[in-house]
C-alpha positions in Angstrom: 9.9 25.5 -5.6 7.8 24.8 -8.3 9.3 22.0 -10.7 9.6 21.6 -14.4 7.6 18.7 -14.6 6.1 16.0 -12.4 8.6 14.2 -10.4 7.7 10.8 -12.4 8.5 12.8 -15.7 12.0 13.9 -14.1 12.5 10.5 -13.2 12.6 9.0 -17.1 14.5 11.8 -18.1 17.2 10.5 -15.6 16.8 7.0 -16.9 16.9 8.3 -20.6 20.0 10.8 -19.9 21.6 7.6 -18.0 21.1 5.1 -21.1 22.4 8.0 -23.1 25.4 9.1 -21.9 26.0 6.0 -20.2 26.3 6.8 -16.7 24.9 6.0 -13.3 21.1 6.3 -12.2 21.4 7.9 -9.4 24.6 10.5 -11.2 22.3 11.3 -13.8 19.1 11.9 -11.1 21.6 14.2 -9.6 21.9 16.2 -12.6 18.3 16.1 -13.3 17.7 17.5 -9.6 20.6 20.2 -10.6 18.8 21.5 -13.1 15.6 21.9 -11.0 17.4 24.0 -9.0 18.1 21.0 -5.8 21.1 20.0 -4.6 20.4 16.7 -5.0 17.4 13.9 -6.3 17.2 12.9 -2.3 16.6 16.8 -1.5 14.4 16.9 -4.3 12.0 14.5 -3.8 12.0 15.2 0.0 10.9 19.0 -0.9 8.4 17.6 -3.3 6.5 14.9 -1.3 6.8 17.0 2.1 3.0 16.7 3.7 0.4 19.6 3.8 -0.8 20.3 6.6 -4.4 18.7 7.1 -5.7 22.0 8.1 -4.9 23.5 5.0 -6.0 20.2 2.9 -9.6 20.7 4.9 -9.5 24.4 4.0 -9.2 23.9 0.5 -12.6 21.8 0.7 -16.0 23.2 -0.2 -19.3 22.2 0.6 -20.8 19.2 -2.3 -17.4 18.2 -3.0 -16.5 14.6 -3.7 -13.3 13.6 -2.8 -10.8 10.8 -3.8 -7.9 9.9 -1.4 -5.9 7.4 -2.8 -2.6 5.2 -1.0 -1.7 1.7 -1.0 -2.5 -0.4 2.2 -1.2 0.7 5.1 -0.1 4.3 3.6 -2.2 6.6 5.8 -5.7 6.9 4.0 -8.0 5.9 6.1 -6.3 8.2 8.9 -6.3 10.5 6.2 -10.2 10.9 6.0 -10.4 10.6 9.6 -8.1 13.6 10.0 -10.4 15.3 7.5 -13.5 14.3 9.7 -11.9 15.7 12.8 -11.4 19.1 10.9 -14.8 19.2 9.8 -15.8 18.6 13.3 -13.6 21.2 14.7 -15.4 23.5 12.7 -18.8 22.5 14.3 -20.0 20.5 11.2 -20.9 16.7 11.6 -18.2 13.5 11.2 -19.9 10.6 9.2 -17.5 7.6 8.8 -18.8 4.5 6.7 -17.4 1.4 6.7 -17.5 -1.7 5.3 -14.2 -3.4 6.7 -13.5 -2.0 9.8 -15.6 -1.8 13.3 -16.1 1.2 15.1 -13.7 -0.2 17.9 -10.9 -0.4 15.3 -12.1 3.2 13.6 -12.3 4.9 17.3 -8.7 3.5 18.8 -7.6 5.8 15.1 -8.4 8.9 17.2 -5.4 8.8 19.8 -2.9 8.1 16.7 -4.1 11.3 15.2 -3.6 13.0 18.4 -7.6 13.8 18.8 -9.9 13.2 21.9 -13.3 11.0 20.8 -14.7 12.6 24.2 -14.3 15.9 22.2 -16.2 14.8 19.3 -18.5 12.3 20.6 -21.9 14.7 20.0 -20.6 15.5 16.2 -19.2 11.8 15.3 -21.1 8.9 13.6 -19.9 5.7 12.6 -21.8 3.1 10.6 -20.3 -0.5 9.4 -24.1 -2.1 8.2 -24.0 -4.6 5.6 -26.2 -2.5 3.4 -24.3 0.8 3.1 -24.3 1.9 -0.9 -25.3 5.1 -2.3 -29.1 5.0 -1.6 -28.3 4.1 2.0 -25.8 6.6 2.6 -28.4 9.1 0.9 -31.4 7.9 3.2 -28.8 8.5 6.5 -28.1 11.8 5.4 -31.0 12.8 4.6 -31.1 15.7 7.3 -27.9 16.7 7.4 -26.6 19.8 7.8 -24.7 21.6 5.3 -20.8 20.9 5.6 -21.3 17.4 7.2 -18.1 15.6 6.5 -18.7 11.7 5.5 -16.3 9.4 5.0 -17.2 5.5 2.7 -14.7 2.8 3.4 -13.8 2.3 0.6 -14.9 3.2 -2.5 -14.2 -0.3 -4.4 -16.6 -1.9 -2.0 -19.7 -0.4 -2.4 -20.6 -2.3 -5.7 -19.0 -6.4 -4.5 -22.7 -7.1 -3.5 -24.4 -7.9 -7.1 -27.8 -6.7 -6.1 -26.4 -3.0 -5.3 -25.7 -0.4 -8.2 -23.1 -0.2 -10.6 -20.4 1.9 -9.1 -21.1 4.3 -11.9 -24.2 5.0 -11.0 -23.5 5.1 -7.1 -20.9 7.6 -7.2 -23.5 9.4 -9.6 -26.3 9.8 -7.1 -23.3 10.6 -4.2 -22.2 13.9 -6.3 -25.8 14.9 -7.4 -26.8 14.2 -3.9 -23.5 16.4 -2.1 -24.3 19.2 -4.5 -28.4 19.7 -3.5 -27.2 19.4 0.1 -23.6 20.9 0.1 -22.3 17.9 2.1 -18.3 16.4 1.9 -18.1 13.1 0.5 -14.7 11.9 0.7 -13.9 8.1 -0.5 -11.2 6.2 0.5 -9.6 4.2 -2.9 -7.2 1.5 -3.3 -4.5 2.1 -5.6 -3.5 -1.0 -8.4 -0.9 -3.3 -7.5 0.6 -2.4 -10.6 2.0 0.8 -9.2 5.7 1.1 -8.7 7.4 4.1 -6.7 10.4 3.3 -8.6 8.9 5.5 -11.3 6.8 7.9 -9.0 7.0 8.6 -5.7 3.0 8.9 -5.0 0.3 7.6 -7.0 -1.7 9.5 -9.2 -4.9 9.0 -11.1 -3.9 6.6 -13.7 -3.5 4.7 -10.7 -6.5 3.9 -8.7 -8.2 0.4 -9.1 -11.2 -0.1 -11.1 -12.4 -3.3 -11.0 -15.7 -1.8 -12.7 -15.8 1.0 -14.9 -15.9 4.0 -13.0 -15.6 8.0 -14.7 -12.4 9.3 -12.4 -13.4 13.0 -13.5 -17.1 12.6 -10.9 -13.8 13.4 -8.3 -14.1 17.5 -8.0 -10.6 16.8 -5.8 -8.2 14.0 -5.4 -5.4 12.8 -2.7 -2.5 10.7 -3.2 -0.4 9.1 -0.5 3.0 7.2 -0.6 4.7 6.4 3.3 7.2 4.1 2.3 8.1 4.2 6.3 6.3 1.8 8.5 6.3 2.6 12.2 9.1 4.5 11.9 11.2 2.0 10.2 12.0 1.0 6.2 9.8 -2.2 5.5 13.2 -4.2 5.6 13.9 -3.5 8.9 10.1 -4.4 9.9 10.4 -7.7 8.2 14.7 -8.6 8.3 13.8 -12.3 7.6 12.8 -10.7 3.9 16.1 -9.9 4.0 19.1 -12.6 2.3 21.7 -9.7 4.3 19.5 -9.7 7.6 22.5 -10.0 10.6 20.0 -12.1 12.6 21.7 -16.2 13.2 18.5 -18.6 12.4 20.5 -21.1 15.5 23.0 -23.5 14.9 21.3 -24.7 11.2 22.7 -20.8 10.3 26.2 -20.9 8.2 27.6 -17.3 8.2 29.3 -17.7 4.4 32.2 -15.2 3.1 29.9 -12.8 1.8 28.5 -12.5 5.4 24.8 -12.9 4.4 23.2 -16.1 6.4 21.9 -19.0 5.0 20.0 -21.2 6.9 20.0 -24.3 4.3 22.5 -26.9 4.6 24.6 -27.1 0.9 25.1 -30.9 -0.2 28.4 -32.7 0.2 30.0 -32.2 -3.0 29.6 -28.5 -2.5 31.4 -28.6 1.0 34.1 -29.9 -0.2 33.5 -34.1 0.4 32.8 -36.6 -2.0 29.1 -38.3 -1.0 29.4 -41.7 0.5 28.3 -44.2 -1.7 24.9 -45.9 -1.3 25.7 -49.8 0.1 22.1 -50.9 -0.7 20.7 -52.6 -4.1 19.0 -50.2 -6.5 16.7 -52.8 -7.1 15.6 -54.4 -4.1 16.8 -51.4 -1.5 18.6 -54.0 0.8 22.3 -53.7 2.0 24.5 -55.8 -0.5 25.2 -58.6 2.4 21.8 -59.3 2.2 20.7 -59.1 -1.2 20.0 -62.3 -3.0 22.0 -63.8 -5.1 20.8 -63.3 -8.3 19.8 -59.3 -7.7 23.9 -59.2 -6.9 24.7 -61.0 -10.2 22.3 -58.1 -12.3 24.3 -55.6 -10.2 27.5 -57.4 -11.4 28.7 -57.5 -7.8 31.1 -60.7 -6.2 29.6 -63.3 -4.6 
């Protein structure tokens, strides 16, 4: 079902309708999901954000494209690409993946989570992680390529750190002009700003994507945004319950379960338990226990001989 308006758009309609008529968030995301024809917000966004499948991403690619998939870390981009380079290679075209974070031990063990055989792609797969990768290198190694070669750069931010390479302007420049003469896939993988917030959209989009240096978003002739907010199967929470002031885990015999049943592990001072403190027997001024101060530090303290 086609909405009305981009999820993020719904989603400060609700917030406006809630200030408005002074009701719940989540009552008036319901409405706003009513009116889109969904049961529900949770129904909507689930409908919304549900995955295409990566055949039908790779089929909507054509040859001296450059593409822009975009997800915060740990979201599923660089699997992403690599899904995209295993199509490719289904289809009998090359598998170029350029790195310069990863090794190709870390970028090969991807294969099995993506349910793919290496052994099965071993004649049409490259990987490269030199130092020197930037658009003129990438340029010289594919060179020969054949047309529909899929390659992959990891990641797009990096390939202008090194002050004697390109602007990134100018890179991504000679990448397009470069894919178009020789009809080859160049797909980048992009952080996204920390600024982003899927309290107001659910994935990313192109006001998104970090730019430490300038860089014209419209070079892109296609674009990918991610959001998992699951990790391994689990809510972030529940990977990390420490985070958590509610987690049910006892920290040991330093934990105090407190009414409110959330666990604090730090001890609250006397006067808070209940007991007065006990008073300090030694002299402010010279530290030592009254019996032993001298006399005349006990007469400034105006204590009894």
């Amino acid at each position: 079902m086609r909405l009305s308006a981009p999820v993020y758009h719904l989603k400060r309609k609700a917030r406006l309708l809630s200030r408005q008529q002074k009701i719940p968030l989540h009552a008036a995301l319901d409405r706003v999901a009513a009116g889109e024809g969904f049961a529900g917000w949770s129904l909507l966004v689930s409908k919304t954000s549900s995955a295409v499948p990566i055949g039908e991403l790779y089929s909507r690619l054509s040859p001296g494209d450059l593409v822009l998939i975009g997800a915060r870390r740990g979201h599923g981009k660089t699997l992403m690409s690599l899904r995209l380079a295993v199509e490719a290679m289904k289809a009998g075209n090359r598998g170029v993946f350029f790195t310069l974070e990863d090794t190709e031990k870390v970028v090969l063990d991807r294969f099995p989570v993506i349910g793919a055989d290496y052994a099965e792609f071993a004649d049409l797969f490259e990987f490269d992680n030199s130092d020197a990768i930037s658009a003129d290198y990438i340029v010289e190694r594919l060179a020969g390529a054949p047309r529909g070669t899929l390659a992959v750069v990891d990641f797009l931010q990096l390939l202008d750190q090194k002050r004697e390479k390109p602007e990134l302007m100018i890179q991504v420049r000679a990448l397009k002009a470069f894919a178009r003469a020789r009809g080859v896939i160049v797909v980048f993988v992009s952080q996204i700003d920390r600024s982003y917030d899927p309290a107001l959209k659910p994935v990313p989009d192109l006001s998104d994507v970090r730019l430490p240096n300038p860089l014209d978003l419209k070079l892109f002739d296609k674009m990918v945004f991610l959001n998992n907010v699951w990790l391994n199967s689990r809510p972030l929470a529940d990977e990390l319950p420490y985070l958590s002031r509610d987690c049910p885990m006892r920290a040991g015999r330093a934990a105090r379960k407190n009414p409110g049943g959330s666990i604090d592990i730090r001890r609250k001072p006397a006067r808070a338990r209940g007991r007065s403190p006990r008073p300090d027997p030694r002299c402010p001024r010279c530290r030592r226990r009254s019996a032993r101060c001298p006399a005349k530090c006990r007469a400034r303290r105006g204590l009894r001989r």
